[in-house]
C-alpha positions as CSV (number, residue, x, y, z in Angstrom):
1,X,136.9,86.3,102.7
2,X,139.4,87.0,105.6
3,X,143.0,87.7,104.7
4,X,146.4,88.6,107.1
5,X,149.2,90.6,105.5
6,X,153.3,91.6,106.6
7,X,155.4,93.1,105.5
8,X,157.4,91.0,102.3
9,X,160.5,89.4,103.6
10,X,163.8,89.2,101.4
11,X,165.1,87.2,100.1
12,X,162.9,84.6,100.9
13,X,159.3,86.2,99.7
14,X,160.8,86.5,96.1
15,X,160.3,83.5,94.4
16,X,156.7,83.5,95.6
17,X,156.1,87.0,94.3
18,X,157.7,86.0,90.9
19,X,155.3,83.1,90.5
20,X,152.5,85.6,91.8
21,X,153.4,89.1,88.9
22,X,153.9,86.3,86.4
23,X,150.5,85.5,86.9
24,X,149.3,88.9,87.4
25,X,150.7,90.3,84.4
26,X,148.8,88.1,82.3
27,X,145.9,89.9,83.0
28,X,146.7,93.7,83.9
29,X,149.7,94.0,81.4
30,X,151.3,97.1,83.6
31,X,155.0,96.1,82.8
32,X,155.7,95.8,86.2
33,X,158.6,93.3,87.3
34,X,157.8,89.8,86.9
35,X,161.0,87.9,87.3
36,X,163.2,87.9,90.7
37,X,165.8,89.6,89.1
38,X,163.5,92.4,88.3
39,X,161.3,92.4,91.8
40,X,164.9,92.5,93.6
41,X,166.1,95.8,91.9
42,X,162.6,97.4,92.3
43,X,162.5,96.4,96.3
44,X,165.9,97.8,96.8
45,X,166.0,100.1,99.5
46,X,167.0,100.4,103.0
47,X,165.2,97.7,105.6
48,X,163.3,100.3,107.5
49,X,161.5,101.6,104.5
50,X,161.0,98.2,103.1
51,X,159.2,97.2,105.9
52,X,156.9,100.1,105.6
53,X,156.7,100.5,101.6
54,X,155.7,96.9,100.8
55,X,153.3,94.6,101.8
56,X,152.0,90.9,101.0
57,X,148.2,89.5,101.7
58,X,147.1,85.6,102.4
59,X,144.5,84.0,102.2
60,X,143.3,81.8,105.2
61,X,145.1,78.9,104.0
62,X,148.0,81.1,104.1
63,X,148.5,81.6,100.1
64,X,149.7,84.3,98.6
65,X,147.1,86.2,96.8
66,X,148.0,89.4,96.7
67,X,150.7,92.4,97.1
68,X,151.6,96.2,97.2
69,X,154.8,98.5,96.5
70,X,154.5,102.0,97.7
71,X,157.1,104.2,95.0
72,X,157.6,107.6,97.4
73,X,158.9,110.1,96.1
74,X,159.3,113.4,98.1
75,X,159.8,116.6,95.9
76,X,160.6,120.1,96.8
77,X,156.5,121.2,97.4
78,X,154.3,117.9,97.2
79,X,155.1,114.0,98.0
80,X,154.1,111.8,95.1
81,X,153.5,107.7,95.7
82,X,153.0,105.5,92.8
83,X,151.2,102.1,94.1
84,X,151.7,99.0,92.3
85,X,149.3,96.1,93.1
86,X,149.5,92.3,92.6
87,X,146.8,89.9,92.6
88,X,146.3,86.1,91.8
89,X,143.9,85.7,89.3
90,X,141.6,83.6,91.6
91,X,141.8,86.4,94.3
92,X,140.3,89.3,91.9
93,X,137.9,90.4,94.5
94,X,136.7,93.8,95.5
95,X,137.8,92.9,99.1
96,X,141.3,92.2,98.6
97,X,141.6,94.9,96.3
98,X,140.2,97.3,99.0
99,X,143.0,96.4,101.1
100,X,146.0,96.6,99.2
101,X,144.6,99.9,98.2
102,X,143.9,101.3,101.5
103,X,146.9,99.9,103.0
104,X,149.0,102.2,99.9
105,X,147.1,105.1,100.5
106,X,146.6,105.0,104.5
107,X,150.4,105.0,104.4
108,X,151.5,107.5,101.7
109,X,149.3,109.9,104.0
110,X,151.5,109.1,107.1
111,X,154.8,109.7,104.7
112,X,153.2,112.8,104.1
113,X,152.3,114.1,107.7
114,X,156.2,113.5,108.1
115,X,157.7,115.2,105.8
116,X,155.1,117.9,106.1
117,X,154.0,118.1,102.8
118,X,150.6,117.6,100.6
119,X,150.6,114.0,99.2
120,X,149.3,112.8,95.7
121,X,148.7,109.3,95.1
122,X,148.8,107.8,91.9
123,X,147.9,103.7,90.6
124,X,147.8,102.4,86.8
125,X,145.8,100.1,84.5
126,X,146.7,98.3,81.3
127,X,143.6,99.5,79.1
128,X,142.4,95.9,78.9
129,X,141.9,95.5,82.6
130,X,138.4,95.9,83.2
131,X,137.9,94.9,86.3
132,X,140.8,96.8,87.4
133,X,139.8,99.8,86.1
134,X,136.1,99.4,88.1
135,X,138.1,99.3,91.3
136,X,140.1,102.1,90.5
137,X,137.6,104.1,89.5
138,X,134.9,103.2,92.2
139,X,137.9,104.2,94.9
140,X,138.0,107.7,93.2
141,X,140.2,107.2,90.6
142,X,140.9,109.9,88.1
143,X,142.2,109.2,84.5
144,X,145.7,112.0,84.7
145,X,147.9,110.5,81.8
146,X,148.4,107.9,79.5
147,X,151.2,105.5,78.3
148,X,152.0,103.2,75.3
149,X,154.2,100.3,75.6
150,X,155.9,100.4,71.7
151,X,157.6,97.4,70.4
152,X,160.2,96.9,67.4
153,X,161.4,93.8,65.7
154,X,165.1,94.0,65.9
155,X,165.2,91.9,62.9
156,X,164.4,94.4,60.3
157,X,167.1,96.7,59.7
158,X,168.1,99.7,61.7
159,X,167.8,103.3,59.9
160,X,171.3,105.3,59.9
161,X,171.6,108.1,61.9
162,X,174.9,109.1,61.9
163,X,176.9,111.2,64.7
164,X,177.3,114.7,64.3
165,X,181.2,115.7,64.1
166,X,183.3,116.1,66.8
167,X,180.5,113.9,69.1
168,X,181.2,110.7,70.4
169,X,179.2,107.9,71.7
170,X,180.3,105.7,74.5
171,X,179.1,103.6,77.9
172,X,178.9,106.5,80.5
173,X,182.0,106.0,82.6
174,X,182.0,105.3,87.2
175,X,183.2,108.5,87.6
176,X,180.4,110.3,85.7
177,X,177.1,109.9,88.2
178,X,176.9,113.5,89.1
179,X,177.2,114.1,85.4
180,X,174.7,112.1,84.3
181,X,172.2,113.0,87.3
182,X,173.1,116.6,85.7
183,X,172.2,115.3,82.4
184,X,168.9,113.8,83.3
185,X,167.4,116.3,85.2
186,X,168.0,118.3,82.3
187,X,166.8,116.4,80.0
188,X,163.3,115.6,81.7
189,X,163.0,118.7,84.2
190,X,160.0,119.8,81.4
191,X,158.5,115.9,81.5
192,X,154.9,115.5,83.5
193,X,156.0,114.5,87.1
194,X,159.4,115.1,86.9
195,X,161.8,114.7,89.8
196,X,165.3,115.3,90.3
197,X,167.5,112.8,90.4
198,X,170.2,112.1,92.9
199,X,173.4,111.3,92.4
200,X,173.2,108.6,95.3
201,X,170.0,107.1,93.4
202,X,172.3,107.2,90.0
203,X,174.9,105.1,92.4
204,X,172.3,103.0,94.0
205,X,170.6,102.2,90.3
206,X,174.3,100.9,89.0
207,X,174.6,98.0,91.7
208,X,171.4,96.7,91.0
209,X,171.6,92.9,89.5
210,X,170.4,93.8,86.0
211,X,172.3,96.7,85.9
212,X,174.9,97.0,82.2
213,X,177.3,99.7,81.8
214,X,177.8,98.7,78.4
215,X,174.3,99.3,77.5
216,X,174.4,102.7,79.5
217,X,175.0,104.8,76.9
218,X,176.1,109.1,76.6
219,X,176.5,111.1,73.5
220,X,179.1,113.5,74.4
221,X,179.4,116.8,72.8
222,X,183.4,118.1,71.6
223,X,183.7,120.5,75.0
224,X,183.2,117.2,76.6
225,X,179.2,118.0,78.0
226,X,177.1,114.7,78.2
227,X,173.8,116.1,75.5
228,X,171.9,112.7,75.0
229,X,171.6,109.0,76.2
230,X,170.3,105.7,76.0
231,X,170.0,103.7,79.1
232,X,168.7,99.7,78.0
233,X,167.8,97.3,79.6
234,X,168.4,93.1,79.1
235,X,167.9,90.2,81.3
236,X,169.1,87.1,79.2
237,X,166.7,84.3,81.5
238,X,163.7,86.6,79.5
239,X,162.0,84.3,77.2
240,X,160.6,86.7,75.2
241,X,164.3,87.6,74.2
242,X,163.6,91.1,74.7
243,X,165.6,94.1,75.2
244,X,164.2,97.4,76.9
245,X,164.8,101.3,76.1
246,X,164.9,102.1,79.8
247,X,165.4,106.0,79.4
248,X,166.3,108.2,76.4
249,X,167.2,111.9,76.5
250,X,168.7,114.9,75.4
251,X,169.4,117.7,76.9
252,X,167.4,121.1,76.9
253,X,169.5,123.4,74.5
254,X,170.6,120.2,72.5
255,X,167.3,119.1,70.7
256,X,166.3,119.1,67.3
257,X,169.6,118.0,65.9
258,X,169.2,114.6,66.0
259,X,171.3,113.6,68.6
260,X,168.7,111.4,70.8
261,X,167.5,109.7,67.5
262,X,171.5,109.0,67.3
263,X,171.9,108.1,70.8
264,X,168.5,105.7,70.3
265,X,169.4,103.8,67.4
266,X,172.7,102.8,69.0
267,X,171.1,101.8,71.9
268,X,169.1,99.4,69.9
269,X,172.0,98.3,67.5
270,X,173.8,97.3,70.8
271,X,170.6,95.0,72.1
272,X,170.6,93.4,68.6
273,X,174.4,92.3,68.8
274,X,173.8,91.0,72.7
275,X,170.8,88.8,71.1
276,X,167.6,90.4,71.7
277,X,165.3,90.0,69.4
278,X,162.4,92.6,70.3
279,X,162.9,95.7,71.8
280,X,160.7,97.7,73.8
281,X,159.9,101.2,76.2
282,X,157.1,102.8,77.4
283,X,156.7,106.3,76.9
284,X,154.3,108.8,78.0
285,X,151.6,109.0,74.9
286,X,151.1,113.1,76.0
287,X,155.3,113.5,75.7
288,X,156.3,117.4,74.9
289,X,159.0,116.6,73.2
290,X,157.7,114.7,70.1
291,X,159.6,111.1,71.7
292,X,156.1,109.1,70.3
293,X,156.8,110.8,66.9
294,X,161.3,109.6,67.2
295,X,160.1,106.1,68.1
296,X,157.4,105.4,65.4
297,X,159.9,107.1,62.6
298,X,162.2,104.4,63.2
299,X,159.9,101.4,63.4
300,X,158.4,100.9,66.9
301,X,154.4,100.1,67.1
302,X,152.1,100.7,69.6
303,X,151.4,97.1,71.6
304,X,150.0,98.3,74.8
305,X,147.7,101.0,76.6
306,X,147.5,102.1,80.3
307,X,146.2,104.8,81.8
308,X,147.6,106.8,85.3
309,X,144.7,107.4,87.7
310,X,145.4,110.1,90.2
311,X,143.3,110.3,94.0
312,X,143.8,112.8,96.6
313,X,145.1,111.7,99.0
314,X,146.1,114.6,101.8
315,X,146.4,117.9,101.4
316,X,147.9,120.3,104.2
């Protein structure tokens, strides 16, 4: 089967690459952005990089069948790219697949050359994906890490976990990205494939549609040092109702007193009162820091299964 591909256009692609992840997801459950809302916060970056970081494939009746995001991320010794892949159902072919796939990989290389720097690319697969798997693997696909999407019925009621004294919990305020870049990094600098956040990322990630400061939330310690948070996630046009825990930490020094359990059941209380009725996260199922163990003691289940595959890509 013959297929042409460009670069995706916005706004204009983005209804048609809803429709298409909608579709997709239904089969390879990866959690990846199904709604416009979602897809427009993920392809958020400058026009030049767009152009070269995301791509869409047609059939040759000119339907969309098919499309890839490049995530690059350029660290201090190595440049990392996650590639996310889209297909229609019907268009489940080794063929197309070999195209997104080469087109991810074929470019993380040039990113690489640039920056002058050894390149590792990286793809996923919900554990239910067989077919998807198959490709992965018979590209050279490595299994490197696992994740677990964990669910919780907001319904049932929420443990206590009361604040330690002289600690106060509150939205994390405009002025406070450095901070919380700060806080992050030291919260996940001991994580698998860790990279440091910026503090113009923090500020690109709070103009994005979806964004809530009121469901950005930072345990701060008496001296006034931001030790924990719980960044959640809502889009109210979900029709699962759900509510996400996009990111919970504490940092290095702080841990074992309870604070991120504090910081975590807050975050859910505040997706209960704005009218989710599930929540949910994804966290890595190998996590150092016991976070599977936190989110099963206070009532999330494990729903989901994917695995990271990992394929060398360039080395200097």
């Amino acid at each position: 089967m013959a297929f042409s591909n460009r670069p995706i256009s916005l706004p204009a692609d983005l209804p048609a690459l809803a429709e298409l992840s909608t579709r997709s997801e239904e089969l390879d459950e990866l959690d990846f952005p199904a709604a416009v809302e979602g897809l427009t916060a993920l392809l958020n970056r400058p026009a030049e990089r767009l152009e070269r970081e995301a791509r869409a494939w047609y059939d040759a009746q000119a339907r969309l069948v098919g499309f890839g995001l490049l995530q690059p991320t350029r660290g201090e010794t190595h440049f990392d790219g996650m590639l996310w892949m889209r297909f229609a159902p019907e268009a489940r072919t080794a063929e197309l697949f070999a195209a997104i796939f080469s087109w991810g990989r074929t470019m993380l290389v040039a990113l690489g050359a640039e920056a002058g720097l050894p390149t590792q690319c990286y793809s996923g697969a919900g554990n239910i994906d067989t077919w998807r798997i198959a490709q992965l693997e018979a590209h050279g696909g490595k299994p490197i890490r696992y994740f677990w999407r964990m669910e919780r019925d907001l319904s049932a009621p929420l443990p206590a976990a009361p604040i330690a004294a002289g600690y106060t919990l509150r939205p994390v305020e405009t002025h406070e990205a450095e901070a919380w870049a700060a806080l992050y990094n030291d919260s996940f600098i001991d994580h698998w494939d860790h990279h440091p956040l910026t503090v113009e990322r923090v500020l690109q990630v709070w103009q994005e549609p979806l964004y809530r400061r009121d469901l950005d939330l930072v345990l701060v310690a008496p001296d006034g040092m931001l030790v924990a948070f719980c960044v959640c996630g809502r889009n109210a046009a979900d029709p699962d109702q759900a509510g996400w825990i996009e990111v919970l930490g504490t940092r290095r020094g702080q841990r074992g007193q309870g604070l991120g359990k504090a910081a975590l059941l807050a975050g859910l209380d505040h997706l209960r009162v704005d009218g989710a009725q599930t929540a949910r996260l994804i966290v890595d199922a190998e996590s150092l820091t016991g976070a599977t163990r936190l989110y099963e003691a206070v009532g999330f289940q494990v729903t989901r299964r994917s695995t990271r595959y990992s394929f060398e890509a360039w080395q200097s």
